[in-house]
C-alpha positions in Angstrom: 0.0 0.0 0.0 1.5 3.8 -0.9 0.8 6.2 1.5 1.8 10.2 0.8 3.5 12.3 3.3 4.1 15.5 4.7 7.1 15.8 7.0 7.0 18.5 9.7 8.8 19.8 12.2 8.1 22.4 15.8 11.4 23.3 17.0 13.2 19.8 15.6 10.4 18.0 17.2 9.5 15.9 13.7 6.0 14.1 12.4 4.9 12.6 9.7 1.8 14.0 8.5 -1.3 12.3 6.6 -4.2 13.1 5.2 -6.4 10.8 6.1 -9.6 12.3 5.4 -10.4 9.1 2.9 -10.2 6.7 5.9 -6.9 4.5 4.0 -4.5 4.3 6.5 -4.5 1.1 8.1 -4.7 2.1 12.0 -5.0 -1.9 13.1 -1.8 -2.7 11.9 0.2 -1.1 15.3 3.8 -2.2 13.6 3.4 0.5 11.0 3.9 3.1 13.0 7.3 2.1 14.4 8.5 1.7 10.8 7.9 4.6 9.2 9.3 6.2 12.8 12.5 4.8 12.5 14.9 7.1 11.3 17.1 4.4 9.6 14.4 1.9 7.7 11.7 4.4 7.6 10.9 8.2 7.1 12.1 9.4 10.8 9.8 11.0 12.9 8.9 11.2 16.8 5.2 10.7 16.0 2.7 10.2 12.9 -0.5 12.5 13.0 -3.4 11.5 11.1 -5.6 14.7 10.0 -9.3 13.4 10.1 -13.1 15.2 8.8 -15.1 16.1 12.2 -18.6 16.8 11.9 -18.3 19.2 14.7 -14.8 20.7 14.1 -12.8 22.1 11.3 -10.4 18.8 12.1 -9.8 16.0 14.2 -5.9 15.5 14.8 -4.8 11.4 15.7 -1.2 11.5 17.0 0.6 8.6 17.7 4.4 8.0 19.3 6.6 6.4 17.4 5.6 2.8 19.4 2.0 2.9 18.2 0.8 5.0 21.7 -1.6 7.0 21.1 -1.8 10.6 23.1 -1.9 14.5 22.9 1.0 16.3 21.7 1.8 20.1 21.8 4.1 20.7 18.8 2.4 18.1 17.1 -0.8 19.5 17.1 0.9 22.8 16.3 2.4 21.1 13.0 -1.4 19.9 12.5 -2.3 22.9 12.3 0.1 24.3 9.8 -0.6 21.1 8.0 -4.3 21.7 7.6 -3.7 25.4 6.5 -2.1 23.5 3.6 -4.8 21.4 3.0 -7.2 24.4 2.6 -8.8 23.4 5.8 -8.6 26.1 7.4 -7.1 30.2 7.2 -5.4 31.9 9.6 -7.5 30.2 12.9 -8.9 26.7 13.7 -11.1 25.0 16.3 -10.4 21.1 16.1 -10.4 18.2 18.1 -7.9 16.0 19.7 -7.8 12.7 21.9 -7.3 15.3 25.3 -10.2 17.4 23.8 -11.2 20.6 22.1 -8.3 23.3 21.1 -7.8 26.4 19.2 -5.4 27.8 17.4 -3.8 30.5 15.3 -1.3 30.9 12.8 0.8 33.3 10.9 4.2 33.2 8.9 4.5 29.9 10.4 3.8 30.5 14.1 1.3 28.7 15.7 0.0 29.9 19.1 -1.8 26.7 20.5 -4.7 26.8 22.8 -3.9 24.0 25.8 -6.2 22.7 28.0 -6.8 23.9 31.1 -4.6 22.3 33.8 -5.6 21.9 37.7 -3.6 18.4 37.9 -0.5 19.3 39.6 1.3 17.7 42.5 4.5 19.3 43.7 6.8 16.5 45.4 10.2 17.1 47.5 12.1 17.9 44.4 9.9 17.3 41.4 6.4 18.4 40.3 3.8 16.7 38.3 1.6 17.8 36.2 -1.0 16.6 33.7 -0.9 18.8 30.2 -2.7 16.9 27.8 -0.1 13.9 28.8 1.7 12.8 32.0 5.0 15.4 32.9 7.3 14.9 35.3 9.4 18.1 36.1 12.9 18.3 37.8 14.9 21.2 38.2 18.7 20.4 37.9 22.0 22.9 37.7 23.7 21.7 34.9 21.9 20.9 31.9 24.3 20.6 29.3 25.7 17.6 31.2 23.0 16.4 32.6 22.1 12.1 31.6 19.0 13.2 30.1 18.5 9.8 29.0 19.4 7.4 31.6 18.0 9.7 34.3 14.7 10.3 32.2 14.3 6.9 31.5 14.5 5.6 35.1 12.3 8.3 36.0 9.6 7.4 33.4 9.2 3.8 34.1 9.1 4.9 38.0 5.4 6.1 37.4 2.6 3.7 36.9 1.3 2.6 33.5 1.6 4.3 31.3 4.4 6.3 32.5 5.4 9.9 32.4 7.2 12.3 30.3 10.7 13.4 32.1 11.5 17.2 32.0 14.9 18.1 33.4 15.2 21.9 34.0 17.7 24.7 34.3 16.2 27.9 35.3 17.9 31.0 33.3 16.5 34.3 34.6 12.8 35.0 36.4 10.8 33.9 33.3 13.5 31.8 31.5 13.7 28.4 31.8 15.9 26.0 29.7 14.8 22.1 29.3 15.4 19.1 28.1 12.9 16.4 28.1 12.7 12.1 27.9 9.6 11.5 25.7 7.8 8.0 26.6 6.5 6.5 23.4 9.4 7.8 21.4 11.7 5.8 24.7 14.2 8.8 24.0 15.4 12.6 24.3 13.8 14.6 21.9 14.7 18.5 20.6 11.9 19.4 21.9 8.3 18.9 23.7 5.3 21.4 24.0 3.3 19.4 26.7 6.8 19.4 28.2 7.6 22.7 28.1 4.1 23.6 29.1 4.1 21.6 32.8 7.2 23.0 33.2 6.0 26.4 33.1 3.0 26.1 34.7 5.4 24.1 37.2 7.7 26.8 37.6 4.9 29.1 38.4 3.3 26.5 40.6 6.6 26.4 43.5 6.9 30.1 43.1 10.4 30.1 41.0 8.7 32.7 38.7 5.6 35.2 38.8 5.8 36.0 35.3 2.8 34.3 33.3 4.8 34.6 29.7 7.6 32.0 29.9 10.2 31.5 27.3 11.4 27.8 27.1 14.5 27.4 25.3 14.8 23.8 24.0 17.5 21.7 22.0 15.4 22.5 18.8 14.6 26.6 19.2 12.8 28.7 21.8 9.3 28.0 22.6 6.7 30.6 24.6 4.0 30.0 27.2 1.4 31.9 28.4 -1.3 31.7 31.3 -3.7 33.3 33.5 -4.0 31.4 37.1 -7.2 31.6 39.0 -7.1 29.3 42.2 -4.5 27.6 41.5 -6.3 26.5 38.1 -4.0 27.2 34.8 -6.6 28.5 31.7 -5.9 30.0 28.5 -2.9 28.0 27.9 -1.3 28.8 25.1 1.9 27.4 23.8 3.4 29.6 21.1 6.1 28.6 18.3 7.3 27.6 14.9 6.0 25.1 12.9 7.5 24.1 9.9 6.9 21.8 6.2 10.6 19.6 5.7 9.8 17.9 3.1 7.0 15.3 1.1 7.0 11.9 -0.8 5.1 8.6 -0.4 6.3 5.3 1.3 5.2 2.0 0.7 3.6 -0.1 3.8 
């Protein structure tokens, strides 16, 4: 079966993107998704998002990790967004759907400000804090990033939570609103460049312990520089947005 592709990227955070409006791609068949993932006998990507007609939305957006999980993801649906603006789906703003619910966005010269769900899950531990964004995120400050075991650390971590385990964001704080990361994605089993659920708990994280009162964060990752903003009201995070590039790589078709 050939299947055509749209690569895209949100600050080096890659997808592979399909149309599958037409109801082809062939979701019961869970070993696809690892091969067109891996980046040596298959396109390369942290995820595959299906684009979908809704009834009730402009879109529905199916992500799955690069293990066949399925889940919310920030700069994913960010890149869905960009994606369907090439479709013709939509102009310069969207409402669609996702697996963690209903989000909006906007978009222009490539930027997508993302509308996350609210967020009221958040447990601050000794010296972590947890927070649901749309998927589970564990956040750690640490002082050295750049040498930091990202990946054995993050991995440990991860597996420490109960099924199905939790994203692992390791944190360097930069000035009052600045806060570097690096992040462990389950799914993907791996550091990625970058993660907008990630960078989101870490935000609202940092906010949460009283490291920052700014509500517009800037989150530089290994793939670019990400924004955050929020309003807090009881300790409830709403209008969520997470704001950033999103950007076509490249096209083709692969056969499954």
């Amino acid at each position: 079966m050939n299947i055509s592709f749209f690569k895209y990227q949100g600050t080096g955070n890659d997808f592979v993107m399909i149309d599958n409006r037409a109801k082809t791609f062939p979701k019961e068949k869970t070993d696809i998704f690892s091969q067109i993932c891996d980046r040596h006998f298959g396109i390369g990507a942290d995820g595959i998002i299906l684009i979908e007609d809704d009834e009730n939305y402009d879109f529905e957006m199916i992500y799955y990790n690069a293990d066949g999980s399925q889940t919310f993801c920030g700069n994913g649906a960010r890149c869905a967004v960009a994606f369907a603006k090439t479709l013709n789906m939509i102009e310069d703003k969207t409402n669609f759907i996702a697996v963690d619910g209903e989000h909006f966005a906007s978009i222009k010269d490539s930027i997508v400000s993302l509308q996350m769900i609210d967020v009221n899950d958040i447990k601050v531990n000794e010296n972590s804090v947890f927070a649901y964004t749309g998927t589970q995120h564990h956040v750690e400050l640490v002082d050295n990033l750049d040498d930091y075991p990202v990946f054995n650390e993050g991995r440990k971590i991860r597996y420490s939570y109960e099924n199905p385990g939790s994203n692992v964001n390791f944190v360097q704080q930069i000035d009052n609103q600045t806060f570097r990361v690096r992040t462990y994605e389950k799914g993907v089993e791996d550091e990625t460049l970058a993660c907008g659920t990630g960078v989101t708990a870490v935000a609202i994280a940092m906010h949460k312990i009283n490291r920052t009162k700014s509500n517009i964060i800037s989150l530089p990752v290994e793939g670019g520089n990400l924004e955050v903003t929020f309003t807090e009201e009881k300790g409830i995070y709403k209008n969520v947005f997470l704001k950033g590039p999103a950007k076509f790589v490249f096209e083709g078709s692969i056969n499954i």
